[in-house]
N, C-alpha and C positions, 0 to 999 in steps of 0.2 A: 100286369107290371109293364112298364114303357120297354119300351128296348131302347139299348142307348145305342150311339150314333158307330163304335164301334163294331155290336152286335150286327147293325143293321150292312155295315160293310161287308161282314162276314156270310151274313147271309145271299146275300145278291152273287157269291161269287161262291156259293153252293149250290143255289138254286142253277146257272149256266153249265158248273161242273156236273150235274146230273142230267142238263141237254146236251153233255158231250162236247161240252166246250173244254179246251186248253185254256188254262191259267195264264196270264202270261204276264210280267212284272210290267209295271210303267214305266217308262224310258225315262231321260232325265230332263227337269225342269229348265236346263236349259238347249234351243234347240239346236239340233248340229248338224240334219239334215235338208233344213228348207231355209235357204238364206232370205226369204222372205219375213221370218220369224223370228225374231228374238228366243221368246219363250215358247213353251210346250204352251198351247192356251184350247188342246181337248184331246180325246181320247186317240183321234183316230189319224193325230201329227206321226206317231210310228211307223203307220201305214200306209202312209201313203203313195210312196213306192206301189203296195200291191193295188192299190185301186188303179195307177196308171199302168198295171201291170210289168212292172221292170223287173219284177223277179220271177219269174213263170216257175222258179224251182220250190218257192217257198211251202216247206209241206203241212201248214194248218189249215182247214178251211175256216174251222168256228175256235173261236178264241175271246175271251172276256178281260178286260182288263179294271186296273182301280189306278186310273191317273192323276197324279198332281200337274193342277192348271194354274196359271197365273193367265190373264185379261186386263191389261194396262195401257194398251193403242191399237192400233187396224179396227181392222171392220170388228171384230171382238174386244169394245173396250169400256168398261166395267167400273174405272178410277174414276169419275165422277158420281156414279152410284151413289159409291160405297158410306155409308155411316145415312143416307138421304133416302133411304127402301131400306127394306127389311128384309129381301131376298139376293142383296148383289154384294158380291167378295171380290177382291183385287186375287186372293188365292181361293182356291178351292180344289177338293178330288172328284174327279168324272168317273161316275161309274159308267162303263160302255160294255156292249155284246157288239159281236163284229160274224159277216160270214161273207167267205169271200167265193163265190161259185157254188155256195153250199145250198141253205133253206133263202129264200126269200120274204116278201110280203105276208102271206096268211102264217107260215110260223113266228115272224118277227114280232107281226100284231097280235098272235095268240100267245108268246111267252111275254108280252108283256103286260097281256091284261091276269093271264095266270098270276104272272110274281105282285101284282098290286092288290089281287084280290081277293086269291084263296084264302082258306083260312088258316090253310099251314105255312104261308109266309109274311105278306103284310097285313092281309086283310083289311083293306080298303075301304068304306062304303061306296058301292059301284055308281049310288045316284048322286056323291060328291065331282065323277069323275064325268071332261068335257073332253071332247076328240075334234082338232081341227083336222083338216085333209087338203090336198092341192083341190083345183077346182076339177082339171081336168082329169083327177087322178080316178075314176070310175072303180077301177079293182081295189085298190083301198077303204072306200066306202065304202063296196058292197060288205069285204072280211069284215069288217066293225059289225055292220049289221048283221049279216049271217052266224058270224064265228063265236061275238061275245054277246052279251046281255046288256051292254051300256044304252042307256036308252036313245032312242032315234032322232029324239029332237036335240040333240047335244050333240051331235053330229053335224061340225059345220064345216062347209066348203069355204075355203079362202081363195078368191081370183087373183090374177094380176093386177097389179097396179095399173091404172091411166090407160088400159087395154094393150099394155107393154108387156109383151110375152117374157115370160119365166124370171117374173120382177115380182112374184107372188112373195110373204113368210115362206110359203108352204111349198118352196121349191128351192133348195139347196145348190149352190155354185161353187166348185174351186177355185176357180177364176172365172175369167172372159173366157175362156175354150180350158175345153180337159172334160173330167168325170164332172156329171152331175144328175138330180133325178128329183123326186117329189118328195115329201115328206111329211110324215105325220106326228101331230105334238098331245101328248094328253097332260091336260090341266087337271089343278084340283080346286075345289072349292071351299074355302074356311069359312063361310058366312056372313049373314048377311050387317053382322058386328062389324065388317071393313067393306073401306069403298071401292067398286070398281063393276065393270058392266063384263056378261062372259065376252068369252072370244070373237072376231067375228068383224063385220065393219063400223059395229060400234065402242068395239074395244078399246078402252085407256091403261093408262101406265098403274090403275091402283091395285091395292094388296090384295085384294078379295080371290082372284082368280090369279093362281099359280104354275107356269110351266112346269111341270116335274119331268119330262122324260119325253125327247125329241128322237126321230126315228125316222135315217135318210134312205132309202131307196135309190142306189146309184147303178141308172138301168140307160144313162143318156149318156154321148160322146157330144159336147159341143164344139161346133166347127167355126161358128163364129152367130153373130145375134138372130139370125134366121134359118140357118141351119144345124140340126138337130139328127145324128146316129145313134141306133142301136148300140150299146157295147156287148159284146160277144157272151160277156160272163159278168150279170147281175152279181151286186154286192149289195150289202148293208152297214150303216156305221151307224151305230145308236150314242146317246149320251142322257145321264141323267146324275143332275147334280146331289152330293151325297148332304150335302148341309142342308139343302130344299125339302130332299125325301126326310131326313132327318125329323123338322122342324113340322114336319103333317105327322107324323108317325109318334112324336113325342108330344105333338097338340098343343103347341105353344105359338104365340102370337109372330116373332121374327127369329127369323135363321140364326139370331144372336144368343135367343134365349136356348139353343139346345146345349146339351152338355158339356159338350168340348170346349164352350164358349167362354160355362161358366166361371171355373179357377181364374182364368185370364181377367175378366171382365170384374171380379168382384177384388180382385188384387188391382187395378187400375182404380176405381172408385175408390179403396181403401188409402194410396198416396194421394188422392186428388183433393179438390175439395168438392165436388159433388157428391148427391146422396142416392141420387136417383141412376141406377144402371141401364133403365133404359132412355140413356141417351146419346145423342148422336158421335160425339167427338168423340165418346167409351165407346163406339161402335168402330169408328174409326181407327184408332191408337189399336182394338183388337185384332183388325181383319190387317192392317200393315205392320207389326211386331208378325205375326204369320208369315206372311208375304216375304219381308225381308230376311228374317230367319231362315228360309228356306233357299232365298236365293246366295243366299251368303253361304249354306250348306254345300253349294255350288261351285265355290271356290273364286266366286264374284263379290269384289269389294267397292265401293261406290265412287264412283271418278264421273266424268263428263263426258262421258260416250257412251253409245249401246249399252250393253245389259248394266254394267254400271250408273248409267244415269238415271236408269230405270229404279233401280236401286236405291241410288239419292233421294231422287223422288220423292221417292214413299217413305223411307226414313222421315227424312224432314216434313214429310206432310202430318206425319205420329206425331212429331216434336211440337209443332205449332199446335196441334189439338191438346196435346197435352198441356202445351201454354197457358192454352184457353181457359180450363177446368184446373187453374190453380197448382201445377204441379211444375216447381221452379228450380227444384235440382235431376242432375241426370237420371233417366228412370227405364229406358227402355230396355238396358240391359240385365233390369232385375227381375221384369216379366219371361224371362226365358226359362227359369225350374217353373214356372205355371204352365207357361205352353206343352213344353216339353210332357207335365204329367196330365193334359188335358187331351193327347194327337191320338193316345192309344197305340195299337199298330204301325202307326204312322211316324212314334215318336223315335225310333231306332236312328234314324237319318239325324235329327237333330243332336240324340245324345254322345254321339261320335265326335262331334265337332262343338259341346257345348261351349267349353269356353274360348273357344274361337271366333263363334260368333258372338258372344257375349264383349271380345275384347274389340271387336269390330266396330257394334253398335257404340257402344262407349266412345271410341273414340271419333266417330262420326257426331255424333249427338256435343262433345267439347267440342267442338271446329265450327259448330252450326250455330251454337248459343248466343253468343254475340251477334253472330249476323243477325237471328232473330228478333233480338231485342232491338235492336238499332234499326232494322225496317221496318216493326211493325210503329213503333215508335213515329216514324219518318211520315211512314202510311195512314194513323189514324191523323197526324195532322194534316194531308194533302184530304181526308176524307171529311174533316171539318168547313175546309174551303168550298165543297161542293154547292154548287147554285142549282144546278140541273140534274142531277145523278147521275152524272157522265164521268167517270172516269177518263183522262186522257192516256191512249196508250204512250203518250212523251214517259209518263210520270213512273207507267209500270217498267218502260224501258230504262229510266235514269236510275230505279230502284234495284233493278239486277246491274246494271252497267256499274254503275257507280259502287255498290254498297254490297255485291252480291245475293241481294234478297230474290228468291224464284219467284217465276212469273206464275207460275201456276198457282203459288202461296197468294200473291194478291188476288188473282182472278175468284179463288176459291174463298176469300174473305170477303171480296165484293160478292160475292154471288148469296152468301149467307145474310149480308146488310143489304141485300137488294138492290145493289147498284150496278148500272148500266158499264161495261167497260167496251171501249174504242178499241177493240182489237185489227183492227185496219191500222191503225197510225202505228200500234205498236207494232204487229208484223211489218209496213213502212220502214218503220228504224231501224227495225233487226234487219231486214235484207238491205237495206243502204250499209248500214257495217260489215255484213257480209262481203260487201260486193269490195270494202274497201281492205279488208284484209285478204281477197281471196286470191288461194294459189291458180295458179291454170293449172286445168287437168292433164295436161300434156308436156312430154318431159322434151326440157330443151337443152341441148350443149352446142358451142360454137354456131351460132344464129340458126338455129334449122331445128323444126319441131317432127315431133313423131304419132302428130294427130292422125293423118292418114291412115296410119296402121288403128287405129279406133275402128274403122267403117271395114275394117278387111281381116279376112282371118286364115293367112297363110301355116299351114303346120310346118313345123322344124323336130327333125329327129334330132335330141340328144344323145350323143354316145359318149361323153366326157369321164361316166362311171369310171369306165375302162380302159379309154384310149385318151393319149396326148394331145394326137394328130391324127386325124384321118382325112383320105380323098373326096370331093362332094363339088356339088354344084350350084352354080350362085342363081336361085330361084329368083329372085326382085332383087332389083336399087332403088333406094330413095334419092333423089337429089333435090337440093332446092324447094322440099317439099311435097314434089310427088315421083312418082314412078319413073324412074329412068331405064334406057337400055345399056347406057354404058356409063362410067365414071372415071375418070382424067384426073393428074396428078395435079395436087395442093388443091383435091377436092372435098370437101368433106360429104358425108353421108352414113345411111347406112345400106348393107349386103345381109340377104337374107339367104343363108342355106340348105339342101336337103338335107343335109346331116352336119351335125355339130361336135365339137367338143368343147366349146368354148359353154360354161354355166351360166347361165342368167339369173343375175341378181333375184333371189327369193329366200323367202324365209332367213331373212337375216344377213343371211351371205350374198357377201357383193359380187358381179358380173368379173368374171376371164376378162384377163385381153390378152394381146397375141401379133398374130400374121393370119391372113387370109392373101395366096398368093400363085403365083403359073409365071411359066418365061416371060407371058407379056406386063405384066405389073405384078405390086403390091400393096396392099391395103392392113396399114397399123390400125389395131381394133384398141378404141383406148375403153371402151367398157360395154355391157354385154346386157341390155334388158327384154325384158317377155310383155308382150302385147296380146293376152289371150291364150291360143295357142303357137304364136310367133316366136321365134326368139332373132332379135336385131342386135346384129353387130356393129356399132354405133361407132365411127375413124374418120381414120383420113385416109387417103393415093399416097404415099411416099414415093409410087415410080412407077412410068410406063400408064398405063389403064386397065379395067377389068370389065367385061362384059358378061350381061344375063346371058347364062347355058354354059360359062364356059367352065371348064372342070380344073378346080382348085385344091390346093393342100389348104386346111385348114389348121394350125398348130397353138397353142395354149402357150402362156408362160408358165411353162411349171414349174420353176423356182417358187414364184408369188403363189401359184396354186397351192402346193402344198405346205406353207405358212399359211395358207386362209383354211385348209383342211386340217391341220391339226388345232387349228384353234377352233376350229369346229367339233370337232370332237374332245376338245377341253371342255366345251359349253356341256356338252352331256355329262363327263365325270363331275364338272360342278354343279348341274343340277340334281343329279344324284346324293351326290355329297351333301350339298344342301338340307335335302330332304333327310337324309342318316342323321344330319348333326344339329340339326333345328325345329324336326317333323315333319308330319307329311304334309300338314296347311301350305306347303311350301310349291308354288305351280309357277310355272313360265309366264312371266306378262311381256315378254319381249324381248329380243336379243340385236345386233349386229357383227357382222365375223368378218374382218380384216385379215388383211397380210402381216400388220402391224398390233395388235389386239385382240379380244374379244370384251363384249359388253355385254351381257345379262342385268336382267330387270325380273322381278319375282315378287310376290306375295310375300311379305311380313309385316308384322306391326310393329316391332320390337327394335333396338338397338343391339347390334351385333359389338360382341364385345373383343376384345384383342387375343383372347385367346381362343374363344372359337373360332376367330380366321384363321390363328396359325393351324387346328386341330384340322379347319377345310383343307385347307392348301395340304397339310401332310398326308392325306389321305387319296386329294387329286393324284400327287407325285410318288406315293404308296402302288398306286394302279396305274400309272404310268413305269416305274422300275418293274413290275409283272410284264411288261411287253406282251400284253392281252391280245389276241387275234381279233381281231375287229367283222362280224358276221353283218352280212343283210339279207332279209328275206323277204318276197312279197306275199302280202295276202291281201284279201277283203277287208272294209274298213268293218264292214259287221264283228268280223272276225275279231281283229282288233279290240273292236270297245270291250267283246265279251269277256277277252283278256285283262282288262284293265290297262294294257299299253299306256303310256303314259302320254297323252297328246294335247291340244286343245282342243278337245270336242265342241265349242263354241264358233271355233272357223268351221272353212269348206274345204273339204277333203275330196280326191276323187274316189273312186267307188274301189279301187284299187290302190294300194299304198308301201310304201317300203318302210321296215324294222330295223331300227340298227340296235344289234346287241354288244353290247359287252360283258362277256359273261354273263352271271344273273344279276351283274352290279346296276347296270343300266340298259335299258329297253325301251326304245321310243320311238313313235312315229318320224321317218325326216327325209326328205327329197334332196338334202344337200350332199357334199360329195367330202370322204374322210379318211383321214389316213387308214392305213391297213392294216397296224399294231399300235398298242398305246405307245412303247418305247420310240415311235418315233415322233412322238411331244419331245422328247427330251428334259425339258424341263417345264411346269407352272409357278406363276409367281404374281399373284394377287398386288395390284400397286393401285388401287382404290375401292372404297367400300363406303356409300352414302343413301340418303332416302333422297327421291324423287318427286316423289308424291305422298299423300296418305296410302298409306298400307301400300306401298312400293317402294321396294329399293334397288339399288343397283352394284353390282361387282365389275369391274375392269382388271382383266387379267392379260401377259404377256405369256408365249412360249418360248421353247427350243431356244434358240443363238441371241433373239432380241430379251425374253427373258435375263439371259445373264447379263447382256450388256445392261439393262437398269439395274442387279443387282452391284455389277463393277461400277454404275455410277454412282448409284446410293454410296459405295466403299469409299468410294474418291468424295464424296461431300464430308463425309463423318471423319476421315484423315485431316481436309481443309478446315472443318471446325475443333477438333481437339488441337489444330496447330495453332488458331486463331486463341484459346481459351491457354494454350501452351498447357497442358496435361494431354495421358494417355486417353485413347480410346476406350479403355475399359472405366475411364473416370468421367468421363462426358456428362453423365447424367449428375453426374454429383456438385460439379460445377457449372452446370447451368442453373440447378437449385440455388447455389450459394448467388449467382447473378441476378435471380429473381427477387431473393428475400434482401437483397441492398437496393435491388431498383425499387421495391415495396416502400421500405424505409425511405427512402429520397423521394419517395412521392406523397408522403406522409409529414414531410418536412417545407415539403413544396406549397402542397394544400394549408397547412397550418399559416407560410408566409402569405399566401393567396388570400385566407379567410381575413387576417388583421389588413392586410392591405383593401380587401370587399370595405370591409367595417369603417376604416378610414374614409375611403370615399363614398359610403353609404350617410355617415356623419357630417359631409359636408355638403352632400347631395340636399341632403334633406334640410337644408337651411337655408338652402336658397327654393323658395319656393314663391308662387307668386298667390295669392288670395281672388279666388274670381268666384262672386257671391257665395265666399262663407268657404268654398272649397279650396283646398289646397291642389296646385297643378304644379311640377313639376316637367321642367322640360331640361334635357340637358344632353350635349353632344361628346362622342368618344371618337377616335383612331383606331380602329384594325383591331379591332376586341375581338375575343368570342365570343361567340351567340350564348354559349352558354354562361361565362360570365357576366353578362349581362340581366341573364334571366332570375341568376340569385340577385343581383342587386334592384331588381324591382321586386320579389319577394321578401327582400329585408325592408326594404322603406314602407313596403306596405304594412307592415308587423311593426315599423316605428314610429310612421304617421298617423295608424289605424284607419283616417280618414282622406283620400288622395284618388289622383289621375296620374301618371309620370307615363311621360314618352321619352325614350331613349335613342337617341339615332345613332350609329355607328358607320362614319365616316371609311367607305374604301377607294381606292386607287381610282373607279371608274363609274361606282354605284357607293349606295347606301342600303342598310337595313335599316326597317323602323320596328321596334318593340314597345306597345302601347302595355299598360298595367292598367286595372280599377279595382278598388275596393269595394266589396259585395255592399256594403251602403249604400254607394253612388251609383254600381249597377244596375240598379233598377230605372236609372234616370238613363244615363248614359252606359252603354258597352263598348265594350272595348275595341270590338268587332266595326261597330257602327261607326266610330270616332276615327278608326283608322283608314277606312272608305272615304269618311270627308275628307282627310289628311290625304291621301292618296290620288285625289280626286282631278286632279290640273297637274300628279306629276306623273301620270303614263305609267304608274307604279300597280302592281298584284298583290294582295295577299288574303289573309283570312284570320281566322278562331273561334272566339270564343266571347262573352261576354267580360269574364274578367282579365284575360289577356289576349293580345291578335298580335301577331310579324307579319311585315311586309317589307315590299324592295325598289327600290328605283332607280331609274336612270338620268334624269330629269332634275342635276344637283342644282343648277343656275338659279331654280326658283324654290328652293328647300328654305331659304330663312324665310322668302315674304309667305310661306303657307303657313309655317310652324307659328308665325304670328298673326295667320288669319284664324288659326282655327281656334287662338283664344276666345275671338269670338263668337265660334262657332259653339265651343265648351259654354259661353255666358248666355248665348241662346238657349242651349237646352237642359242648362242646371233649372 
């Protein structure tokens, strides 16, 4: 009997827990400690800390894990693959064994031909299985040969590339310098039914020959391309992908056909119109419904950046496959009770949040619809004009720019019709827009920039936690640009200190300002940013001068400070609140904290209704009247996540972190700086609630003293309208109702006199027409109309003439509008579009449309009669 792909999970992390491995869970798919990463994309991303040894305290040495991967870009990137091989996933889980100072080399290559071969676990056929090796890697080889029974001519050395040291497969890199070491891969062999040559320097990309289980020996310190250390304490990082092992162990042709696959895959066929499941766009639409699903499990919803883009992506890459195979209403979000009952152990992550994700895809998949239709639409017509099979990158860039169709969606449709795409012109055009929308990287106020501080990395002690004002000294001046020793009054710059209290703009909350000062000058800080580990005090000299070294009070306003701290600490009672009165799917996508407000941004898809806000708000001002003592504590950020603390583990945290609690109401990661009891909010007051984006929205909320003043203003508006309306304020709404349903009524009155006056001039319109071979033309001039009155009246003569042309021009103060009509008879001959471009033609005039109607505009009135009476000729040409 097969083992299924769950089984086969189960067992690999039995087989490690009886060589005395620690279990240990997979970290989370999105990563949060290597900002080089997006995603988790292998097993041994957790780890990595201990291979550059930064935890010397960590006490596991051997440890097995079962990791969810996703491979989308870097040097591991997978999204072109996928649905075009039979063995590559955008997602997948890594099974890995790890030992860090523990067993090396001959245990590593002996539990691994163990677990492939015995016959109490896989049971392999051993003359199926090939073993690469580095070239230089001699101790490697020999264990293969010695220790297993694989046979010896399937034991192949892989060199270096181009005689370029440690450029081998068979020799693993973190980067350009850091841990690295040799590595050995064992393939398998499905036969000689699929194509492909073994491993080796004749090796190709085809199916025959299968990586199953890669195996790094991390025994080298790189210094740089030619130098090459010992590291003190050999490690190991294995990976071997569980849908690969699966798909040998279950004896099926592609990673598609194993079981997990299955539900997914035959519920896509079943909406589609294909019959055939092994095929490639059903290949596709599976492994990205995965993919997304899981990232979305993540608390990442699809926008145009980072791990959201990521996300879009692949969505929209599902949709257009889906397109492909005949499946024309929304679908992605029905595939999720398939997934979910196809992941096994795996499915617990997804059932948590089913229909979160489920309301995600959906509403991705409407926003994307139209785009798709309308580009690919756009696209297979520019792909009709081809002469050469060159796509121009102009074409793929006008098709995002303009129409928002993704680049990738074209590249990937050319790449399936065989055509050539100009990726040079199109990268061209994107960085020419680039270049024209782009900000400078460096922050500038009153003519003076703070690049310099880029190349330099001065520390600055904050003490602001606790102190107003403290004594210190002024380390650097900026002036003018660069490094000063002294700075003179009506100068501006900035003063760097060894200690501070002034906050630097982060995490939301904006920069202190203040005084920085001594009998000889002073220096007004009008705001306060961080440069790395810097913090600059960004002013002016009000008086006197200040020089490096000399010993200054530094002092904050803390008036303004603590309105920007209690609305800081409103941002936590409402994201808490949030989450009590809406869910947990409820996470920070961003905030800013004023003196004057606070702004939160957050995950929802929904529309918040009037009385959940008020239920927010009572419950904010509920745990503000508690006068809550406000705690903070530091720990580890390890510490933290094990907690669940509430953070975004998607940013960069340092290795150390501070807690603010509130009770058990609220708990979060936050470097900024907060009142000391809730009571001294004094008061919250919610004065805007909107979406932003998809699946974001945003809350703006007042405190303490400005709070009530917008609540006194609101009072004072609603007294000026019930006076305006002459009724109480308790009657306001009743009387606004009664204002509506008579202005309804008079505009109902209006329209009726509007429509016989249309019909009037529509009756008269249409009588004067002029006959130019057999067709009716229509041309006739207005004063200061609407556009949209106008637009019924070429609507009605067309429905009275049946057969006609009518151009409408609309005479204003300084220009014209022209509104062309055609009747889908005459359409074919002439459009409307086309007609209006001749018309348009000699008077410096824009516009566009459509075949049966086109507007346009000009400025150019002096020669408007002698056109309008060329283009009759122009109409007798082309009837």
């Amino acid at each position: 009997m097969k083992k299924t792909t769950d089984e086969i999970r189960k067992i690999f992390l039995k087989f490690f827990k009886e060589k005395k491995h620690i279990i240990v869970p997979g970290s989370s798919l999105v990563s949060s400690d290597d900002s080089s990463l997006l995603f988790t994309n292998s097993g041994m991303n957790q780890f990595k800390n201990l291979f550059l040894k930064k935890d010397p305290n960590f006490k596991y040495t051997r440890i097995a894990t079962v990791q969810n991967c996703l491979r989308t870009g870097g040097k591991h990137n997978d999204f072109e693959n996928v649905g075009y091989t039979f063995k590559h996933h955008t997602f997948f889980e890594m099974l890995g064994n790890f030992s860090f100072g523990d067993y090396f080399k001959e245990e590593a290559i002996t539990y691994a031909w163990e677990f492939l071969t015995s016959r109490e676990w896989l049971n392999l056929p051993k003359k199926k299985l090939w073993i690469t090796v580095y070239d230089n890697d001699l101790e490697s080889h020999n264990i293969w040969e010695k220790n297993t029974d694989v046979e010896k001519e399937k034991i192949i050395k892989i060199g270096d590339e181009k005689n370029c040291k440690y450029t081998s497969d068979n020799f693993w890199q973190m980067g350009n310098t850091g841990p690295c070491g040799p590595s050995t891969e064992i393939f398998y062999d499905k036969g000689r039914r699929f194509f492909g040559n073994p491993p080796g320097k004749n090796a190709n990309n085809g199916e025959r020959f299968v990586e199953i289980w890669n195996i790094v020996f991390m025994q080298f310190n790189k210094i740089d391309n030619n130098n090459m250390t010992k590291l003190q304490t050999p490690s190991v990082d294995t990976g071997m992908g569980l849908e690969r092992i699966s798909g040998i162990i279950q004896k099926v042709n592609s990673n598609y056909d194993i079981d997990i696959f299955q539900p997914l895959i035959k519920l896509i066929v079943k909406i589609s119109d294909v019959t055939n499941i092994n095929y490639k766009h059903v290949y596709v639409i599976a492994d990205h419904i995965r993919s997304s699903a899981f990232i979305i499990s993540e608390n990442i919803i699809p926008s145009n950046e980072k791990h959201g883009y990521v996300l879009r992506r692949i969505i929209r890459r599902a949709i257009r496959h889906g397109h492909y195979i005949g499946i024309k209403n929304l679908f992605l979000h029905k595939l999720i009770p398939a997934l979910i009952q196809s992941m096994g152990e795996n499915a617990h992550i997804l059932q948590k949040k089913q229909k979160y994700i489920e309301t995600i895809l959906k509403l991705e998949e409407e926003k994307f619809t139209n785009t798709l239709e309308i580009g690919l639409k756009l696209l297979n017509i520019e792909i009709k004009k081809l002469k050469n099979n060159v796509l121009n990158g102009k074409i793929i860039f006008d098709l995002y720019d303009t129409y928002g169709f993704p680049p990738d969606l074209t590249i990937d449709i050319c790449r399936e019709k065989n055509i050539i795409v100009n990726l040079e012109e199109f990268k061209k055009k994107t960085e020419n827009r680039k270049k024209e929308a782009k900000n400078k990287k460096f922050y500038k106020t009153n003519n003076f920039n703070t690049e310099i501080l880029n190349t330099y990395d001065i520390p600055s002690n904050f003490v602001g936690y606790t102190e107003k004002q403290t004594e210190s000294h002024i380390s650097k001046i900026i002036y003018e640009n660069n490094f000063n020793t002294i700075i003179k009054k009506n100068e501006f710059g900035i003063i760097i200190l060894k200690n501070t209290p002034f906050y630097a703009e982060l995490g939301g909350q904006i920069g202190d300002i203040g005084f920085i000062e001594n009998n000889h000058g002073t220096f007004e800080v009008h705001d306060t940013q961080k440069f790395h580990k810097t913090i600059g005090h960004i002013g002016k000299v009000i008086s006197g001068h200040l020089k490096v070294g000399n010993k200054v009070i530094a002092k904050i306003n803390y008036i303004r400070r603590f309105l920007i701290q209690s609305n800081h600490t409103a941002t936590h009672l409402l994201h808490s609140t949030l989450r009590q009165v809406l869910g947990n799917h409820i996470f920070q996508k961003g905030s800013y904290i004023t003196d004057r407000f606070l702004r939160f941004d957050f995950s929802h898809q929904k529309f918040i209704t009037r009385d959940d806000l008020q239920k927010i708000e009572n419950i904010v001002n509920m745990k503000i009247s508690q006068n809550i003592l406000i705690k903070t504590n530091i720990m580890k950020l390890e510490e933290a996540k094990k907690k669940n603390i509430i953070a975004l583990f998607h940013k960069k945290y340092d290795e150390i972190v501070r807690v603010l609690s509130i009770n058990n109401f609220s708990i979060e990661l936050c470097g900024g700086t907060h009142a000391k009891r809730t009571g001294d909010l004094g008061l919250f007051k919610i004065t805007n609630e909107r979406s932003i984006s998809s699946g974001i929205r945003r809350i703006e909320a007042t405190t303490g003293q400005i709070a009530l003043y917008n609540i006194h203003k609101n009072e004072k508006k609603l007294q000026e309208i019930s006076e305006i309306l002459k009724t109480k304020n308790t009657n306001i709404v009743d009387s606004i109702k009664v204002l509506i349903l008579n202005n309804k009524k008079l505009k109902q009155k209006i329209n009726k006199i509007n429509e016989k006056e249309t019909c009037r001039i529509v009756d008269k319109i249409s009588k004067n027409f002029v006959l130019i071979k057999n067709t009716k033309v229509v041309i006739k001039s207005f004063n200061n109309h609407d556009l949209k009155f106008l637009r019924s009246i070429i609507d009605k003569i067309k429905i009275k003439l049946k057969s006609a042309i009518i151009i409408l021009v609309n005479m204003l103060k300084d220009h014209a509008n022209i509104i062309i009509g055609v009747t889908p008879n005459i359409s074919k001959k002439i459009s409307a579009k086309n007609l209006l471009n001749a018309l348009l033609k000699n008077l410096d005039g824009k516009g566009g449309g459509k075949t049966s109607i086109a507007e346009g505009g000009i400025n150019k009135l002096t020669c408007l009669s002698k056109e309008l009476i060329n283009i009759k000729n122009w109409i007798n040409y082309h009837l």
